[in-house]
DSSP file (Angstrom, degrees, kcal/mol; ACC not computed):
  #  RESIDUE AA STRUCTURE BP1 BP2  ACC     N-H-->O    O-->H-N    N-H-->O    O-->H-N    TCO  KAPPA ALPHA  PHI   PSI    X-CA   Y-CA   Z-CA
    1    1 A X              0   0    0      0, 0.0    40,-0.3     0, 0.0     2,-0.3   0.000 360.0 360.0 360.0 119.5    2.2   -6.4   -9.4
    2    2 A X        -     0   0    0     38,-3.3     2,-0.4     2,-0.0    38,-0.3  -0.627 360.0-163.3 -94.9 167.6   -1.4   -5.0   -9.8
    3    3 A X        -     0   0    0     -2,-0.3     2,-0.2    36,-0.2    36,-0.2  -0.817   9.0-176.5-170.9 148.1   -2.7   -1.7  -10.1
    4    4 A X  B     +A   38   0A   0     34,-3.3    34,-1.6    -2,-0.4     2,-0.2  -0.703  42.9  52.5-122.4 121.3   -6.1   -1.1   -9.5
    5    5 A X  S    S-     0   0    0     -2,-0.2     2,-0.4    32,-0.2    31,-0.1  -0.640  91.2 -47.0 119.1 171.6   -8.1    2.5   -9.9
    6    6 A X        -     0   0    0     29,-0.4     2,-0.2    -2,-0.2    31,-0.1  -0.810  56.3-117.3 -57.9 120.9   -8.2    5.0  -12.9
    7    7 A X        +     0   0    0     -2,-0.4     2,-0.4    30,-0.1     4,-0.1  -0.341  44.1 158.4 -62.6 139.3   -5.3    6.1  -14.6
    8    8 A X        -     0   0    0      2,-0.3     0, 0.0    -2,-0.2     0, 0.0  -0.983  57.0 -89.4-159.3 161.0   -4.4    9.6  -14.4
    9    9 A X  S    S+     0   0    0     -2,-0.4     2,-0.5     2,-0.0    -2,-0.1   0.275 100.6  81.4 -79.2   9.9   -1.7   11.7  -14.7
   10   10 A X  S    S-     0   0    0      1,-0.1    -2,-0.3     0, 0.0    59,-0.0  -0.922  86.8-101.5 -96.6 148.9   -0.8   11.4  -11.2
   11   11 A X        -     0   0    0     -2,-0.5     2,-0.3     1,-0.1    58,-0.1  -0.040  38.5-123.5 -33.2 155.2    1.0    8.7   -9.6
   12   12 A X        -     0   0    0     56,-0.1    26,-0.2    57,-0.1    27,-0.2  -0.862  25.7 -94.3-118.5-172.8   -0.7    6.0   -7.6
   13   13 A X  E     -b   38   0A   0     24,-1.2    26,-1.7    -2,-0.3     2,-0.3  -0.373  32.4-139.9 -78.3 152.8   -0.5    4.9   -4.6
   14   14 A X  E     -b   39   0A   0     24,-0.2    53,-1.9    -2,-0.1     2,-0.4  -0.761  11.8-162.1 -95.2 133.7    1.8    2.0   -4.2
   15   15 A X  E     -bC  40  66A   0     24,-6.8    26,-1.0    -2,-0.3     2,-0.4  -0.913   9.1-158.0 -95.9 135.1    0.4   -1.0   -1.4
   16   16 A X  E     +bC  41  65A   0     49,-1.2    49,-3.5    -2,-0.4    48,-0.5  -0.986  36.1 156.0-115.4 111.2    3.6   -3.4   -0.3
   17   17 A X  E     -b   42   0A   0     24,-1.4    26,-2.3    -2,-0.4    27,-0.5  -0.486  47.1-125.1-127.4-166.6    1.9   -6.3    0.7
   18   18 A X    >   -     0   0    0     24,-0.2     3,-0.9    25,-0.2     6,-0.2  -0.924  23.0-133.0-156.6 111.5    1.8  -10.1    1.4
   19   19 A X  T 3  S+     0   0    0      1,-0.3     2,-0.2    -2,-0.2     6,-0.1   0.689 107.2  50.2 -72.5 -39.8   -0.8  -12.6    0.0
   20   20 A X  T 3  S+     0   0    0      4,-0.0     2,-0.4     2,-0.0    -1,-0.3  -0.420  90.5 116.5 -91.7  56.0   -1.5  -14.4    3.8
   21   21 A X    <>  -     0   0    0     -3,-0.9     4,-1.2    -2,-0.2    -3,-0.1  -0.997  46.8-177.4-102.2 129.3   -2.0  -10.9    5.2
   22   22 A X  T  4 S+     0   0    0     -2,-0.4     4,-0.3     2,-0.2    -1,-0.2   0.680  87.6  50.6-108.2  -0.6   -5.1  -10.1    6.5
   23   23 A X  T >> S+     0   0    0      2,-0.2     4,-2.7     1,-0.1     3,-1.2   0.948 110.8  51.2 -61.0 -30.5   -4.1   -6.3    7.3
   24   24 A X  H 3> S+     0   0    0      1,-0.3     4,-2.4     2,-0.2     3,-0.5   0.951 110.0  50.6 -74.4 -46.2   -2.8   -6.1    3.7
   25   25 A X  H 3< S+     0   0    0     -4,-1.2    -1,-0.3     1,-0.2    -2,-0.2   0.400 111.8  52.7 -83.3  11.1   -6.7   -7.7    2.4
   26   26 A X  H <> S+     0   0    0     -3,-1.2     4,-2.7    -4,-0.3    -1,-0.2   0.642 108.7  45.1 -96.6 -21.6   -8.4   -5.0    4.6
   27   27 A X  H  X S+     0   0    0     -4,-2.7     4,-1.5    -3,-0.5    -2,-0.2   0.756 106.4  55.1 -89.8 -17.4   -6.7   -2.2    3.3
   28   28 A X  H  X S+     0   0    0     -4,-2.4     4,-0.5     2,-0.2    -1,-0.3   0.722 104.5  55.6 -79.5   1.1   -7.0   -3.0   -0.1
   29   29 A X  H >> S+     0   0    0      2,-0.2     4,-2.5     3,-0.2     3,-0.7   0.917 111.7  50.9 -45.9 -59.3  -11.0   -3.2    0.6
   30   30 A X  H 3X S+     0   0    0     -4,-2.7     4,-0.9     1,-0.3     5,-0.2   0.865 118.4  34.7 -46.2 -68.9  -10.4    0.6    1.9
   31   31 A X  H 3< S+     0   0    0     -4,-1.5    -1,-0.3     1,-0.3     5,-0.3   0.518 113.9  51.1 -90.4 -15.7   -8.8    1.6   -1.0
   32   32 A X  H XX S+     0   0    0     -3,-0.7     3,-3.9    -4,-0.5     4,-0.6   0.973 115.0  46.2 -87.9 -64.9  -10.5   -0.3   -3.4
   33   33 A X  H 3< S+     0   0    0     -4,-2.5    -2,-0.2     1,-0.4    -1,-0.1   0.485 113.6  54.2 -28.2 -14.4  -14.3    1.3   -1.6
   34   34 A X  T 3< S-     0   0    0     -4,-0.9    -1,-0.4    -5,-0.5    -3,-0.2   0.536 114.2-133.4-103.8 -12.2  -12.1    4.9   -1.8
   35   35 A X  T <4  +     0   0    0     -3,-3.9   -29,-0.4    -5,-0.2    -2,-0.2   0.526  45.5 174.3  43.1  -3.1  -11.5    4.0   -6.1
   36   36 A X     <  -     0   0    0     -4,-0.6    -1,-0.2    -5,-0.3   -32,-0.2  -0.068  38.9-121.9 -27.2 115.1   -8.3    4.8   -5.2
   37   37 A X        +     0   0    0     -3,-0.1   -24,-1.2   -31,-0.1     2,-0.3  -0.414  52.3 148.7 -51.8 143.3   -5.6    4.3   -8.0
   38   38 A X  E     -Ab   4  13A   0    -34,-1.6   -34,-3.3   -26,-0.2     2,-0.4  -0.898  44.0-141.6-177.7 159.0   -2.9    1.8   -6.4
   39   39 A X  E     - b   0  14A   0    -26,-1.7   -24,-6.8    -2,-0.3     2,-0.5  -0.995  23.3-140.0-136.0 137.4   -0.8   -0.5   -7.6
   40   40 A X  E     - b   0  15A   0     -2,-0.4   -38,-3.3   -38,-0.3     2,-0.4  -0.784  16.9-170.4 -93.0 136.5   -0.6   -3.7   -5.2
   41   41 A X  E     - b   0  16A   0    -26,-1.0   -24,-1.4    -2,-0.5     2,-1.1  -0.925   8.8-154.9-115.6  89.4    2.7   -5.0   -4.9
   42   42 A X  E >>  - b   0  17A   0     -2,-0.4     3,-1.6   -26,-0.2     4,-0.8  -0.577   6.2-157.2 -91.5 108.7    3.1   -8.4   -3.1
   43   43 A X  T 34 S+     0   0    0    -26,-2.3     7,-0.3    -2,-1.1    -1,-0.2   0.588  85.2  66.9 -68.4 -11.7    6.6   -8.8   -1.7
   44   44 A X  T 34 S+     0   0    0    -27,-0.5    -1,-0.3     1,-0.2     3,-0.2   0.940 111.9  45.5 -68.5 -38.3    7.1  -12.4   -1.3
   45   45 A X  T <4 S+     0   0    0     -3,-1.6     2,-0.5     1,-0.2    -2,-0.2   0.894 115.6  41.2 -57.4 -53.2    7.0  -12.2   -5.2
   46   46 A X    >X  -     0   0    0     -4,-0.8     3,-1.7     1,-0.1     4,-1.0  -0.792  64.0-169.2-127.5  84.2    9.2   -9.1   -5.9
   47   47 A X  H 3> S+     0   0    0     -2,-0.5     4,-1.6     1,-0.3    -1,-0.1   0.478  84.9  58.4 -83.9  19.2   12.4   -9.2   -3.6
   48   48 A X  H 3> S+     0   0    0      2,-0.1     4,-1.2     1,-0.1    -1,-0.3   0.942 108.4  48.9 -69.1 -37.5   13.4   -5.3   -4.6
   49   49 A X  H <4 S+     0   0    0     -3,-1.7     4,-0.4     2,-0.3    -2,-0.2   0.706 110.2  46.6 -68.8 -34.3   10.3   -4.6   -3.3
   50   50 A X  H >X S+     0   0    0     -4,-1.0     4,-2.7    -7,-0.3     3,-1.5   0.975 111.7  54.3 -52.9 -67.6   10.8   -6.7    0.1
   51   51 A X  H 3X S+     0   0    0     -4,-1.6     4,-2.4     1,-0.3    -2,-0.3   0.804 107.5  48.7 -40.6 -47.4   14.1   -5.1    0.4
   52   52 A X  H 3X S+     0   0    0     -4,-1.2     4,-0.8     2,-0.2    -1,-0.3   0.554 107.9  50.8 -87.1 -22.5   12.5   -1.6    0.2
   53   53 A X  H <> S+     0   0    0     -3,-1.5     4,-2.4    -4,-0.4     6,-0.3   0.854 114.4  55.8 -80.7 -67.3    9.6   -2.4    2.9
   54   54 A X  H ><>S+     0   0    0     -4,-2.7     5,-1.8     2,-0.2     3,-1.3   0.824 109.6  42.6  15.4-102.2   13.0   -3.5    5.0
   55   55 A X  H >X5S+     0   0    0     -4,-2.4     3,-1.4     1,-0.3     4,-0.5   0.742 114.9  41.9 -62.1 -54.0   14.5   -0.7    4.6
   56   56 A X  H 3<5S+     0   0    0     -4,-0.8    -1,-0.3     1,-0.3    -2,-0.2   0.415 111.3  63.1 -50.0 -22.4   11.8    1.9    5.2
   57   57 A X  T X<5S-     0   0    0     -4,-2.4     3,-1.1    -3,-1.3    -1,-0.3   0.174 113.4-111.9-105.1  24.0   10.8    0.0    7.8
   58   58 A X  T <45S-     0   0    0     -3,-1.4    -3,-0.2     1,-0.2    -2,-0.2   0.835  86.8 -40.5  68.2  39.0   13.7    0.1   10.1
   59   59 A X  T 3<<S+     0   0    0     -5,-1.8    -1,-0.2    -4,-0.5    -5,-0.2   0.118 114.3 113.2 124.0 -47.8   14.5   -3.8    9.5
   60   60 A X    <   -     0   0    0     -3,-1.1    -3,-0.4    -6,-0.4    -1,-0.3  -0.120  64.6-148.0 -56.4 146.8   11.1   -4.9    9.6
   61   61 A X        +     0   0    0     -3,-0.1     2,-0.7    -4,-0.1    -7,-0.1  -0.668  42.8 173.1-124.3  67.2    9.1   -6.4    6.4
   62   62 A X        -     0   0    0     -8,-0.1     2,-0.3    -9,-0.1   -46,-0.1  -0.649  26.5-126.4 -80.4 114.1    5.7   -4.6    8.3
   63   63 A X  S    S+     0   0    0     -2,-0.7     2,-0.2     1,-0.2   -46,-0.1  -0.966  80.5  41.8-119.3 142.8    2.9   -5.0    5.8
   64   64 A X        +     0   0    0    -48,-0.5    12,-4.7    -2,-0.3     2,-0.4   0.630  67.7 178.0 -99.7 152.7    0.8   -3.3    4.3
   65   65 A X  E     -CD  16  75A   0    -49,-3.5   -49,-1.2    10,-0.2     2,-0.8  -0.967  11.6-165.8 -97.6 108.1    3.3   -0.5    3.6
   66   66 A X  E     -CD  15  74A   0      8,-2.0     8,-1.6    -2,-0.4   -51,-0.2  -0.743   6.7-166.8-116.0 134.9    1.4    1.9    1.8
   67   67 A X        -     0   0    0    -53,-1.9     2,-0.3    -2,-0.8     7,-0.2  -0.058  11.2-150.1 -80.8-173.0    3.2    4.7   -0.1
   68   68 A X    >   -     0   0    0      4,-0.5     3,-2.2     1,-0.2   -55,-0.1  -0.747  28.6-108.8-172.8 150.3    1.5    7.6   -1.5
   69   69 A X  T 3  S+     0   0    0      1,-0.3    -1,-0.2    -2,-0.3   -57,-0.1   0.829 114.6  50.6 -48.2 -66.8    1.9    9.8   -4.3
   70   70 A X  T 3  S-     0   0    0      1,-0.2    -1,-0.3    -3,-0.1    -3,-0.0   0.586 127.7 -84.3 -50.3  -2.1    3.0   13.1   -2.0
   71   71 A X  S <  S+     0   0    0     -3,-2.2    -1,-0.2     1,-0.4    -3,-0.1  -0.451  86.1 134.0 120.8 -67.4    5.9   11.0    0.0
   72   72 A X        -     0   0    0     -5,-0.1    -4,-0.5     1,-0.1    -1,-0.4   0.391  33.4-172.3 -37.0 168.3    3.8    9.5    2.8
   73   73 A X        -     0   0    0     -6,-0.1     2,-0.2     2,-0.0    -6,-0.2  -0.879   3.5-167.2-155.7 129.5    4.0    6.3    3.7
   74   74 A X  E     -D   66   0A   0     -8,-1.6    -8,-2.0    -2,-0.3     2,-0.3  -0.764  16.1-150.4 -91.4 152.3    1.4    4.6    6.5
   75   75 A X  E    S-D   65   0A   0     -2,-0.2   -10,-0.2   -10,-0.2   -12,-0.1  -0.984  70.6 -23.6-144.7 136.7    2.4    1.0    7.9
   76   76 A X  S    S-     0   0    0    -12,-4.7    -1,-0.1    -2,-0.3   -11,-0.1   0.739  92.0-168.5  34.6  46.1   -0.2   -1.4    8.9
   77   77 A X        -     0   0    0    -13,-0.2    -1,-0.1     1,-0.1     3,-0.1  -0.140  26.8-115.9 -68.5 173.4   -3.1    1.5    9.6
   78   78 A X     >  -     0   0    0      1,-0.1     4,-2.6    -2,-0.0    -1,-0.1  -0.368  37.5-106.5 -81.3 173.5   -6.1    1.3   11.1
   79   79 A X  H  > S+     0   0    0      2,-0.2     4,-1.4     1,-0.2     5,-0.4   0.991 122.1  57.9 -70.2 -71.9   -9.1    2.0    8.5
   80   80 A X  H  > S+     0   0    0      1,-0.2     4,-1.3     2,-0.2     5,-0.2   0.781 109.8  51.4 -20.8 -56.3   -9.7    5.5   10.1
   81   81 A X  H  > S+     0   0    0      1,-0.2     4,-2.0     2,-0.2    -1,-0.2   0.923 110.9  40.1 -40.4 -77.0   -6.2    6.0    9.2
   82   82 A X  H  X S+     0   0    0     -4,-2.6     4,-0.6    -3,-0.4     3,-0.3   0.912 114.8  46.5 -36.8 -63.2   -6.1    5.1    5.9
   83   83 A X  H  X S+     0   0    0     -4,-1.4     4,-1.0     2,-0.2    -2,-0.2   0.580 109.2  61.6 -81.2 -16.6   -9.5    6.6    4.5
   84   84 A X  H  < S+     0   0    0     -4,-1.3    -1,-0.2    -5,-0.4    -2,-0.2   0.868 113.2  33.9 -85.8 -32.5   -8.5   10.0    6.4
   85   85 A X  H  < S+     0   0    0     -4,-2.0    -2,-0.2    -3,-0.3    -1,-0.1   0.516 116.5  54.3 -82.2   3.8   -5.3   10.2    4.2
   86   86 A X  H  < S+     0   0    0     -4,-0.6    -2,-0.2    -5,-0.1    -3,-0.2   0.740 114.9  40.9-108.4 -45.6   -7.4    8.7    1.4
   87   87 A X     <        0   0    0     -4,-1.0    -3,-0.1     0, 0.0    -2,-0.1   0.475 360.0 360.0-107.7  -7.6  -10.4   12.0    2.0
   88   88 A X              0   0    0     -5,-0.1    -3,-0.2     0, 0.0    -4,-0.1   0.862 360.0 360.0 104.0 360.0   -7.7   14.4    2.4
């Protein structure tokens, strides 16, 4: 588990990712180029965390699953995707 960003009194966003991913190392680029707070979470490491990508993901272990403070959750977005929930 990393986490990445400025601390603040809000949550950050969580990435569930995968160390051979290369969606998971393009969205942390976005998010790291956004400062975004996140905390990276690599699921081959941490299997609650697998289990919980799983489940949220109908079955699937779809990386990156990225969570975000209000609820959302994007899986495997495009960069437009990302950086448009990132700007708001």
């Amino acid at each position: 588990m990393t986490f990445q960003g400025t601390m603040s009194s809000q949550q950050p966003i969580v990435m569930y990712g995968t160390s051979w991913c290369p969606d998971c190392r393009r969205a942390l680029r976005v998010l790291q180029q956004h400062g975004a707070a996140f905390l990276y979470v690599n699921i081959e490491e941490d299997a609650t965390a697998a289990d919980y990508v799983v489940r949220v993901n109908n079955g699937y272990r779809s990386v990156p699953t990225i969570v975000f403070p209000d609820g959302a959750i994007l899986v495997e977005p495009s960069n437009a995707e990302l950086q448009a929930k990132l700007v708001g």
